[in-house]
N, C-alpha and C positions, 0 to 999 in steps of 0.2 A: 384702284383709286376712286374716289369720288369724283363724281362728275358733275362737279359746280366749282363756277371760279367767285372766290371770297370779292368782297366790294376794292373795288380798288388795290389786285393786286399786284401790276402792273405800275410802273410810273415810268415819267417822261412827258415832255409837252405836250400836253390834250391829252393825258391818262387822267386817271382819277386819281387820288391819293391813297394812301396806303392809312387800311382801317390801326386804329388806334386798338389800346385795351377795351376800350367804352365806343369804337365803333365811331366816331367824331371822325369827320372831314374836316378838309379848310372849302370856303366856302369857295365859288368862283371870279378868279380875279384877287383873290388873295394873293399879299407881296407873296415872293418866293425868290431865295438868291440863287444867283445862275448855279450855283450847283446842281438844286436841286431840277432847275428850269432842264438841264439838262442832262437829267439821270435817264439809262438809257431804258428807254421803254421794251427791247429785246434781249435776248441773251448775243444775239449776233452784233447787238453795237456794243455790248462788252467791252474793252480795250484793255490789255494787258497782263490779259488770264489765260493765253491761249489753250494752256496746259489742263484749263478743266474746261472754257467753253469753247476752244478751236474743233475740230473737223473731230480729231481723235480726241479729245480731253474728257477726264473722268467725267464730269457732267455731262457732256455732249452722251455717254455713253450711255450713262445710268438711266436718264430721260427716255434715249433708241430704245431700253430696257420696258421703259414702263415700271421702272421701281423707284421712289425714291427715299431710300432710308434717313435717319437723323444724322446730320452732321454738325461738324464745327468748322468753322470758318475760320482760320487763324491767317493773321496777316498783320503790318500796319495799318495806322490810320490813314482814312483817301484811298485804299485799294478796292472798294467798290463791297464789302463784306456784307450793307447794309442792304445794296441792288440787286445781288443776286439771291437774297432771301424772296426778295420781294416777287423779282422774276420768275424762279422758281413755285411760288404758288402759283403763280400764275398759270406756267407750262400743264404745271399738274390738275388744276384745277381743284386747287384746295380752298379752305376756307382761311385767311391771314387773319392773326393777331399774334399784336406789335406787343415788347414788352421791354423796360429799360432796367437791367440789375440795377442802378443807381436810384432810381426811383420806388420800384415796385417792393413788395413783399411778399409773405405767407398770401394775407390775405387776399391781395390782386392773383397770386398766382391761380388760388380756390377758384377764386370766379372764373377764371378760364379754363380751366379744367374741371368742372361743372358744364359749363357752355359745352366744351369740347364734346364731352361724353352724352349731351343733351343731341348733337348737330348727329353724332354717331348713330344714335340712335336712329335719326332723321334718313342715314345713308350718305352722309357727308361728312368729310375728314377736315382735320382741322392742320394748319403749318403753325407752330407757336415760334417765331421768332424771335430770341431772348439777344439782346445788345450787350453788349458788355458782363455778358456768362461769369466768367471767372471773378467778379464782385458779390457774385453770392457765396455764401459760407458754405460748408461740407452738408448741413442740414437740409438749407435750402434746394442747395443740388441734389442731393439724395431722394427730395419732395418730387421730382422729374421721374424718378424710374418707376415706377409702377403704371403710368399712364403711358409712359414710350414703351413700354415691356407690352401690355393691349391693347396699342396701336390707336389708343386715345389720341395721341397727337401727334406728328410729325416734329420733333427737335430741330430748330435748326440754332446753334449756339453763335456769336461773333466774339471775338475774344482777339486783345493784343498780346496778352498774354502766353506763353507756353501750355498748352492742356496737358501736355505730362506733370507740371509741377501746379496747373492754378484750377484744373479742376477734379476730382475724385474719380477713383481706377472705376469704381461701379456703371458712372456716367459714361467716361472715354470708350470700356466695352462695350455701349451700348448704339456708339455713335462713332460715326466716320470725319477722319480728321483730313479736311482740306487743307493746303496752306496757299494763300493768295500771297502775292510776291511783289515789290513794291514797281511804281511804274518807271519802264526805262524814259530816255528822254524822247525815242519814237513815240511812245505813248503820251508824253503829255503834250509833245507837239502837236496831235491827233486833237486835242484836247482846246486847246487852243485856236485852233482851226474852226474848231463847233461852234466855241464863244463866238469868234470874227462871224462868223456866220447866220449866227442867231441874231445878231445886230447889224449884220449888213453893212460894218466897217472895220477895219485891222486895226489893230492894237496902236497905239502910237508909241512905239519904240525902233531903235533904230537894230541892225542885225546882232549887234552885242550885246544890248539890252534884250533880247528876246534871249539868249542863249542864258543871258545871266539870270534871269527870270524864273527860264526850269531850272537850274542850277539849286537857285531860292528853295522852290516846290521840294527838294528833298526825294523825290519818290510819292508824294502825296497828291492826289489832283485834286481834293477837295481844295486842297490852302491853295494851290494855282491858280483854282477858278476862284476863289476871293481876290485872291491878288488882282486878275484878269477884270475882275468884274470892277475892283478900286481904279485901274486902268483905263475902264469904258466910259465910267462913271465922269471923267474928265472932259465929256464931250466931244462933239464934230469939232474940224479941224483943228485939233489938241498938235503944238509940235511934237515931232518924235524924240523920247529922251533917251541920251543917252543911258551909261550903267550907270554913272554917278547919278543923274537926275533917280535912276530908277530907286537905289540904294537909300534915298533920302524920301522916297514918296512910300515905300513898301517895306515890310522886312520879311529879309531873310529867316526860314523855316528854322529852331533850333533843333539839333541833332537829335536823335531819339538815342533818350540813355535813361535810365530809370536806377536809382542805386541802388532800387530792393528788389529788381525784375529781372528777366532776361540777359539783357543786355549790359549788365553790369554784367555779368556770369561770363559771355562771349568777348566782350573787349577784353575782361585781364586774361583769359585766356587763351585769346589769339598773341596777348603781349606777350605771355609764359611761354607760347612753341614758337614767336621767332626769335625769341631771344634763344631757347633750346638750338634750334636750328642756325644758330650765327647769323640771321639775317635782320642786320642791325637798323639799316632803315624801316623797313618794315617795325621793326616792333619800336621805335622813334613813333611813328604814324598814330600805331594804335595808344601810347601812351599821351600823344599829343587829344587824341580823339576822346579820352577819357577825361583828359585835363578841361577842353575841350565842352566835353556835355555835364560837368560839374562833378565828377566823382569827388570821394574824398582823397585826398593825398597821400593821408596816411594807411588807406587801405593797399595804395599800391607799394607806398615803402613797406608796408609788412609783405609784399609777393617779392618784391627786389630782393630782401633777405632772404626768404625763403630760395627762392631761387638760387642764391650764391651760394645754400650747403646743399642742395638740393642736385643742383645741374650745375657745377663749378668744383665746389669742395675745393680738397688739397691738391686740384692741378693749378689752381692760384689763388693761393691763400690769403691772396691780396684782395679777392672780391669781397667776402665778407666785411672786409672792413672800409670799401669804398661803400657798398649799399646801406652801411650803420651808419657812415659820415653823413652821407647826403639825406638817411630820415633827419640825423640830429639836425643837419644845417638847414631842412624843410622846417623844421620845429621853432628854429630859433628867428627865422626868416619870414615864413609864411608864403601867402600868395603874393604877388605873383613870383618876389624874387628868390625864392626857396625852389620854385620848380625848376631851375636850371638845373641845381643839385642831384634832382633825379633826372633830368636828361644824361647827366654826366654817369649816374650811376648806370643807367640803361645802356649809355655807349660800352662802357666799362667791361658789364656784364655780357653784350654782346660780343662782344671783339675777345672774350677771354676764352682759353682750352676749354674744353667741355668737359667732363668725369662727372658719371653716377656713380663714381666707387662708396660711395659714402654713404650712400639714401642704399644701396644695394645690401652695405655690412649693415645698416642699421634694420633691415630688414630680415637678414639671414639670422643675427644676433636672436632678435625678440623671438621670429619661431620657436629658433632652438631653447629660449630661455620658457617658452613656452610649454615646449615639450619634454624639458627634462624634469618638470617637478620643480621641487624643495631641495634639491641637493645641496651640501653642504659645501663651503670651500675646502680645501687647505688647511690641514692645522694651522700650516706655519704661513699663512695669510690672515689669519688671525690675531688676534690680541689676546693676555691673560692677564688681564688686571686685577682678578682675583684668585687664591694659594689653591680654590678647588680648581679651577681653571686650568692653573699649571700644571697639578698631580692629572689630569686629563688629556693634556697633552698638546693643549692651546699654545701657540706659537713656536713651539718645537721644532725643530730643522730650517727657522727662517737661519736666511743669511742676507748682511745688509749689503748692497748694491755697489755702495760706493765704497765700501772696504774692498774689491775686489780691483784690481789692475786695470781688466777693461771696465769697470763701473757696469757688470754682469755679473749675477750670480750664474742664470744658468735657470733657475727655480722653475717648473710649469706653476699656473694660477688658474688654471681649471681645475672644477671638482676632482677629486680621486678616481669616482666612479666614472667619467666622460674623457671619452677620446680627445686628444687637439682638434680643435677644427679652424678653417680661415676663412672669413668673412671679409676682412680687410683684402681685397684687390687692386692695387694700384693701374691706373690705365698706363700706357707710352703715350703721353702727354703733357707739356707745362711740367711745373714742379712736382708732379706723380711720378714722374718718368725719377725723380731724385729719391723720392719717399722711397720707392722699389728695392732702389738700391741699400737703402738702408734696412729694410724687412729681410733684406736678401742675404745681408750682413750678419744680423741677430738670430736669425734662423738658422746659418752654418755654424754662429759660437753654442747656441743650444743644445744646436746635436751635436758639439765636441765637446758639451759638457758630460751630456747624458752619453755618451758613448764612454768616456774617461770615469766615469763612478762607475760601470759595469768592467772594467778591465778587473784582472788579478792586482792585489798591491804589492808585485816587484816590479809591476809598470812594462810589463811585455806585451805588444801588439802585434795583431793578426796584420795590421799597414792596410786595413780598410776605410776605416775611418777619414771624415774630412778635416785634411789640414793636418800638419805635424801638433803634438801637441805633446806635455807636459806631463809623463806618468804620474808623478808622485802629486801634483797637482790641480790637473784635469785642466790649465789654461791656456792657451791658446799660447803658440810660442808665434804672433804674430796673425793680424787677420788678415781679407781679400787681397795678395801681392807678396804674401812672404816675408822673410825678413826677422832680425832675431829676437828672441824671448825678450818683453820689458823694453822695445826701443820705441820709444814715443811714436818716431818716423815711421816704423814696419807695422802701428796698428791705424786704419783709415777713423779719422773721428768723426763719428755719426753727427749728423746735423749738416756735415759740408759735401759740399760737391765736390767731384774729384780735383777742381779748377782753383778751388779755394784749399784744399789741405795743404 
């Protein structure tokens, strides 16, 4: 590493500031709001990263090391992403320059990497500390590798974003991805403490009002120390307020939700596995938290459906048609009084039998439909609407369904060339448990159909076969239970449970 520390890389009360693109201080005595008054000038006043600057944390290590490669900084806002760049030169004794994706471009980026490869030259390294990384396009990030590949500059990226999805595979192998984690409320109480201290008097609120306070903060100490500072700002002997005073003087942080980011992706997500999981409050919570940080409504009544053929299907066939009611009635309804509708469908969904039989056949189906080719059906699942068609052989041996007694021919409707196969699995669950029986039904007349077209026609049986049945006819003299040839009573009618025949 080079052994020079950049102008101001350090901050914190009586540090210098942290050099800009163009190397610009604030001058002395410049406003500054308590956040920044108390950014922490060490890695040791860190708070709430123990996990990279405690005793054992990756940084802590990497430092012991003497190496410090490019990284990414991934975290919320207020977790300190922007301090520990800064620190980090510092430690190492690098040369800092600041740089903002939202700001900068190509050509800011040339000039610093020009300097860099100039300082290099010199025997000094350079930290390029890029703010909001994942705002530059695939091009712009691509413009990073060749100077991090020759150690032109040290990376270090911030980003709230996910770096698997928001910045380029090139970059990520190039750079080690931290994640900073947002602050617990030990840590903003911590936080809070510094303010009272830096001014030499406590907050004026009273013990619920401070509770409600971080509550507010979200996880973010930056918006805390705003708040805190709006608090100070109220003068010496200010009364202490309570929550209500405090809720009317400050606001509350809004949720972190982004409908094109992350966190849209992890909320319906976490909604999609409690509701899997039956744990119906639970996915209440996160649909309320989506509702909440402003999703669309209709992006979750598209997963409510998906959901009911998905992880519900035919163990209650009732789902699919409460999570249609409740989009239609979101539609007709709107905000706010339409979101009941999907609470209801949410409960619904939650509390119903579970079965992936449906998403499993539909899955089994397409391989096979995948792997068999072009195979043909069935003559006789076909149609001959034309005199070539018929002299070929097109619908030849259909037989119609309902001419038959049980409303069975019997017919397979797989290709010629392809074995039976079952896809369809009913679970022992809800209305599955009924369906079963009824697959169980159709499956025993099938093969006492095909077993009766293979007999001799005097109708003599080996007595292997299931079920008595009808030499001269091949029909079932009665299905599941027995009972004689043609008696309404001795065949069970599909579609009913035993409770209702």
């Amino acid at each position: 590493m080079a052994a020079r520390r950049g102008s101001g890389a350090g901050a914190g009360e009586g540090a210098g500031a942290a050099s800009s693109l163009f190397g610009a201080v604030d001058p002395p005595g410049a406003p500054r709001p308590l956040a920044d008054k108390l950014r922490p000038a060490t890695l040791d006043q860190v708070i709430g990263q123990d996990h990279l600057v405690g005793p054992q944390g990756a940084l802590t290590r990497l430092l012991a090391a003497g190496h410090l490669p490019s990284l990414m900084l991934w975290g919320p806002p207020g977790t300190g992403k922007t301090t520990l760049a800064r620190l980090l030169a510092q430690a190492v004794r690098l040369e800092l320059r600041q740089v903002s994706a939202v700001f900068s471009g190509v050509a800011d980026l040339r000039r610093v990497f020009d300097e860099a490869r100039s300082l290099r030259g010199a025997g000094r390294g350079t930290l390029l500390f890029v703010d909001e990384i994942h705002r530059f396009n695939r091009a712009q990030q691509d413009g990073f590798l060749p100077f991090v590949e020759d150690g032109s500059i040290v990376l270090i990226g911030a980003t709230t974003e996910n770096p698997s999805f928001a910045l380029v595979p090139a970059l990520l192998s190039r750079a080690r991805v931290l994640v900073l984690r947002r602050l617990d409320d030990q840590a903003l109480e911590t936080l809070l403490q510094r303010a009272e201290a830096l001014h030499g008097r406590a907050l004026p609120l009273d013990g619920q009002a401070r509770l409600a306070l971080r509550a507010m903060a979200d996880g973010d100490g930056r918006y805390l120390l705003n708040m805190a500072e709006t608090l100070l700002a109220l003068g010496m002997g200010a009364a202490p307020l309570d929550s209500a005073a405090l809720a009317e003087l400050v606001q509350k942080r809004a949720p972190l939700h982004d409908r094109a980011q992350e966190s849209h992706y992890n909320l319906i997500s976490a909604l999609h596995k409690a509701l899997r999981g039956s744990d119906t409050d639970a996915a209440l919570y996160w649909l309320a938290r989506m509702l909440v940080g402003g999703e669309d409504p209709d992006f979750i009544a598209r997963r409510l459906v998906r959901f009911a053929s998905e992880d519900v299907g035919l163990a209650d066939p009732q789902a699919l048609v409460q999570a249609l009611a409740a989009w239609q009635a979101y539609e007709r309804l709107g905000t706010p009084e339409g979101e009941l509708a999907l609470v209801q469908a949410t409960a619904y969904l939650g509390t119903a039998p579970k079965s992936n039989a449906l998403y499993r056949a539909a899955g089994e189906a397409t391989r096979a439909a995948r792997a068999s080719g072009s195979l043909m059906p069935p003559l006789h699942a076909v149609n001959a609407p034309t005199r070539l068609m018929k002299e070929l052989g097109y619908g030849s041996g259909y037989a119609y369904d309902h001419d038959d007694p049980d409303g069975f021919s019997g017919l397979s409707y797989f290709p010629p060339d392809m074995a039976r196969e079952r896809y369809y699995r009913p679970v022992e669950r809800g209305f599955e448990r009924e369906i079963a029986k009824r697959l169980d039904y159709w499956d025993k007349l099938r093969r006492s159909r095909s077993a009766s077209a293979m007999r001799p026609a005097d109708g003599t049986t080996d007595g292997t076969t299931d079920g008595a049945t009808d030499g001269a006819t091949g029909r079932s003299r009665g299905g599941p239970g027995g009972g004689a040839a043609g008696s309404a009573s001795a065949r069970p009618t599909p579609g009913l449970t035993d409770d209702e025949e």
